[in-house]
C-alpha positions in Angstrom: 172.5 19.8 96.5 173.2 17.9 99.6 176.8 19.2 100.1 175.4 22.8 99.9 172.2 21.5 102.2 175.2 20.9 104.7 176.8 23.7 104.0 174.1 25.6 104.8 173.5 23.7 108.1 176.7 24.1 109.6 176.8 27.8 109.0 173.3 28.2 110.4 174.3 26.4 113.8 177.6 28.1 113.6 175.4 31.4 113.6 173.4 30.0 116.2 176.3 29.9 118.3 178.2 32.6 118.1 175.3 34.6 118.3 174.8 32.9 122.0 178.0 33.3 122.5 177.9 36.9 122.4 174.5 37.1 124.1 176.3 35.5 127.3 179.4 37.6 127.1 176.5 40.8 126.7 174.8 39.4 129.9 177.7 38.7 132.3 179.1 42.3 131.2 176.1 43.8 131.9 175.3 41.9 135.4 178.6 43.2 136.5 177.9 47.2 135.6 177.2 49.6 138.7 173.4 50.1 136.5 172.7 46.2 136.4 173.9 46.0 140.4 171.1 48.9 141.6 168.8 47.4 139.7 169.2 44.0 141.2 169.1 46.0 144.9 166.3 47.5 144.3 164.3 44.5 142.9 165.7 42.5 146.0 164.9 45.1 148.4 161.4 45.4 146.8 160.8 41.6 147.6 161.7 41.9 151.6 160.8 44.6 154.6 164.5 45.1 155.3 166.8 46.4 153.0 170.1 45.1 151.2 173.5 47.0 149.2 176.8 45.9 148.5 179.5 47.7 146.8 181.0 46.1 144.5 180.3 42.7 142.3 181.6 39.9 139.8 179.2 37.5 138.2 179.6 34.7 136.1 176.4 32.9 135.2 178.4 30.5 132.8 180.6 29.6 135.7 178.1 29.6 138.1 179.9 32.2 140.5 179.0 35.2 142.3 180.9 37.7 144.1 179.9 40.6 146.5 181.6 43.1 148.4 180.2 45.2 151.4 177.2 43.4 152.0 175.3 45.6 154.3 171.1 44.1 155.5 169.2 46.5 157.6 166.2 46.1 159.0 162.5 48.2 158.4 163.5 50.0 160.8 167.3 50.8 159.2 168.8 48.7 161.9 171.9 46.9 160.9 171.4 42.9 161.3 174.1 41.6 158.9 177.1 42.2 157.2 180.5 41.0 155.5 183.4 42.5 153.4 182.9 39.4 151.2 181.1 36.8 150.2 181.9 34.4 146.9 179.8 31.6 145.9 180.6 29.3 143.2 177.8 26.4 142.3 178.2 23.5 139.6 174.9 23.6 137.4 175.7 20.3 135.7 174.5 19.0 139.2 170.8 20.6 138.6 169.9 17.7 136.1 170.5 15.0 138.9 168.3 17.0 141.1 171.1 18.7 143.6 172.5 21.9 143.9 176.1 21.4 144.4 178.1 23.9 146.1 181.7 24.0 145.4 182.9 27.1 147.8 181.1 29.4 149.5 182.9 31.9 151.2 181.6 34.6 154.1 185.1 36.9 155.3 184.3 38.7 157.9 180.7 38.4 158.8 179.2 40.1 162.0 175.6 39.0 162.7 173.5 41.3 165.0 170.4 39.1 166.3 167.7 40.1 168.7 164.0 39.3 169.3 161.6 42.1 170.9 159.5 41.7 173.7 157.2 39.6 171.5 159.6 37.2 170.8 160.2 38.1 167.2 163.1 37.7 165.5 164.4 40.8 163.9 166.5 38.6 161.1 163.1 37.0 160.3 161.5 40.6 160.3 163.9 41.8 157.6 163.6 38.6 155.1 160.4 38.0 155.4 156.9 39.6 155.0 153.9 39.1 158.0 152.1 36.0 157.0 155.0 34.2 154.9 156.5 32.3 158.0 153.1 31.1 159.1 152.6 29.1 156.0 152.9 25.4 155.9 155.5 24.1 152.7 153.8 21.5 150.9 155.7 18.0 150.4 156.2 16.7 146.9 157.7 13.2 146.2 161.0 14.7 144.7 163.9 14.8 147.1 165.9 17.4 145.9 169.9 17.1 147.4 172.2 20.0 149.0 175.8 19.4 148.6 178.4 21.5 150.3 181.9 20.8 148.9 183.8 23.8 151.5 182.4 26.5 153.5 184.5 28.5 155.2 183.5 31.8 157.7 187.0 34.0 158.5 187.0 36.3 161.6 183.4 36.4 162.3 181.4 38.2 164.7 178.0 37.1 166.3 175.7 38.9 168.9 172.3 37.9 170.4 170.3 39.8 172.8 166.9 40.1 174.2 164.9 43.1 173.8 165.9 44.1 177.7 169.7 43.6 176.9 170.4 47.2 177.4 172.9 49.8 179.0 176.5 48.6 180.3 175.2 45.8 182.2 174.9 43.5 179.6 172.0 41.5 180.2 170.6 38.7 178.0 173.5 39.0 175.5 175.8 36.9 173.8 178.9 37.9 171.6 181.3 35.6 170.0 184.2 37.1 168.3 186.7 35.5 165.8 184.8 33.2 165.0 186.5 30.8 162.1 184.0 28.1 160.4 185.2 25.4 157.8 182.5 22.5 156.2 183.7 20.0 154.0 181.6 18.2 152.8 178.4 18.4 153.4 175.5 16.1 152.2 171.9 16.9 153.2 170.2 13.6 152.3 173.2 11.4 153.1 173.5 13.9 156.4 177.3 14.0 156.0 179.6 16.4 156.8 182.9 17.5 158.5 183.4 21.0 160.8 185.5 22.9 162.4 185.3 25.8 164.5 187.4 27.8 166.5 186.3 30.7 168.5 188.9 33.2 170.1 186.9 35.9 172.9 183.4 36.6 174.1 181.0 36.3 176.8 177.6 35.1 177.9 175.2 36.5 180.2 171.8 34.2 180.4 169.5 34.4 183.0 172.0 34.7 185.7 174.6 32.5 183.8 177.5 34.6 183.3 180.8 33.5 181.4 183.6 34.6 179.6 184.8 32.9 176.2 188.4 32.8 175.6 189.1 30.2 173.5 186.7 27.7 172.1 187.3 25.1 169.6 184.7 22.5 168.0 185.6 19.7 165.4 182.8 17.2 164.4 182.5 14.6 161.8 178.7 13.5 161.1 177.4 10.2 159.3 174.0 10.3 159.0 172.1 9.5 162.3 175.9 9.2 164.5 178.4 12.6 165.3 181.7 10.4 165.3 185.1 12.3 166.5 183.2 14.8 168.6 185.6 17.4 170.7 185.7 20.1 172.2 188.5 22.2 173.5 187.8 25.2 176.0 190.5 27.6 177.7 188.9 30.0 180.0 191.7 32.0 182.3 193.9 29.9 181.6 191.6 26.9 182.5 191.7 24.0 180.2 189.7 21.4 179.3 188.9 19.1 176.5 185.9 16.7 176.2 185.6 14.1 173.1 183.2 11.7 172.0 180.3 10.8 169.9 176.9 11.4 169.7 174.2 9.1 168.6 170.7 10.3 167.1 172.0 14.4 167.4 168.8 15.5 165.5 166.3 13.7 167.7 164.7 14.6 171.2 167.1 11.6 172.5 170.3 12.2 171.6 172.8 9.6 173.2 175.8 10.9 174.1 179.1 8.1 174.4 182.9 8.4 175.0 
């Protein structure tokens, strides 16, 4: 009687099993089907003002790893504010039960940013995500700190562009645009306030209120411990002007910051 009690037991959670088993192997094939994709557009789209498609798609919610291609966000008004030929994300859920979302790569290849603000001073990125009312909102505190870890990002042959509603015609007004723009993190630790960059900017301009200037090269590499930015430098080659400036920076994130050599 007991033998076939166990028996019985171990076939039941064997059942159990395969039967989830096949009920993730149903779900990932299904995420990744062109019907599952246009569905998950549409309910995102429905959620926002602005609008957002991609092409093509591989997830694995096992695995914790998601996969886009041809990420296209327009605005309300259809005007294009962000896009990239690809973007993979791979989390570790283990890390949910210690309270932090661990993020193991997260990669952005070849994203071009369009900002701009109107003559209200409104940003049009805000405009897209988020419905009138939502930003105004105050977040309410709780007692649980909940962690952001960032093992690598990485951002290959960007593209970024600013500009104030009056940034019009061929003159170029109130505009920035930085191109090839290459971003690594390593990691990154929000409550510890850890991390490691590097960036490296090849060509651009800026044209601020009356501050005009070209961007050839640009290259930043920072290493932050908590309150201190330790191996700060910076590398610019305009024209075939060099210079390099390196350092650290104490208190970054306060009104304060002291800068040393």
């Amino acid at each position: 009687m007991i033998m076939k009690f166990f028996k019985w037991s171990f076939i039941s959670i064997g059942a159990v099993i395969v039967v989830f088993l096949f009920l993730l192997v149903g779900v990932r094939l299904y995420l990744n089907t062109d019907r599952a994709q246009q569905r998950i557009q549409t309910k995102i789209s429905q959620t926002i003002p602005g609008t957002i498609t991609w092409s093509d798609s591989r997830i694995s919610v096992w695995g914790g790893e998601v996969e886009l291609h041809n990420v296209l966000l327009r605005g309300p008004t259809n005007n294009k504010l962000f896009e990239l030929n690809r973007f993979l994300l791979r989390v570790s859920w283990f890390r949910l039960f210690k309270g932090e979302l661990c993020v193991n790569d997260l990669l952005l290849e070849k994203p071009r940013i369009y900002l701009a603000t109107d003559r209200m001073g409104n940003l049009n990125l805000i405009q897209a995500l988020l419905t009138p009312g939502n930003n105004e909102s105050t977040p309410k505190h709780s007692g649980f700190r909940f962690n952001v870890v960032i093992r690598q990002l990485q951002v290959l042959d960007g593209f970024f562009q600013y500009k104030k509603d009056d940034a019009v015609g061929e003159k170029q007004r109130n505009r920035m645009v930085l191109q090839n723009v290459n971003l690594t993190v390593r990691d990154g630790n929000l409550l510890k306030q850890k991390g490691r960059l590097v960036c490296e900017i090849d060509g651009g301009f800026i044209n601020f209120g009356g501050f005009r200037t070209t961007v050839d090269r640009l290259s930043l590499t920072a290493n932050l411990q908590k309150d201190r930015i330790n191996t700060l430098i910076i590398d610019v080659n305009k024209g075939g002007f060099y210079l390099k400036v390196s350092g650290d920076v104490r208190h970054p994130f306060t009104n304060n910051p002291i800068c040393g050599s």
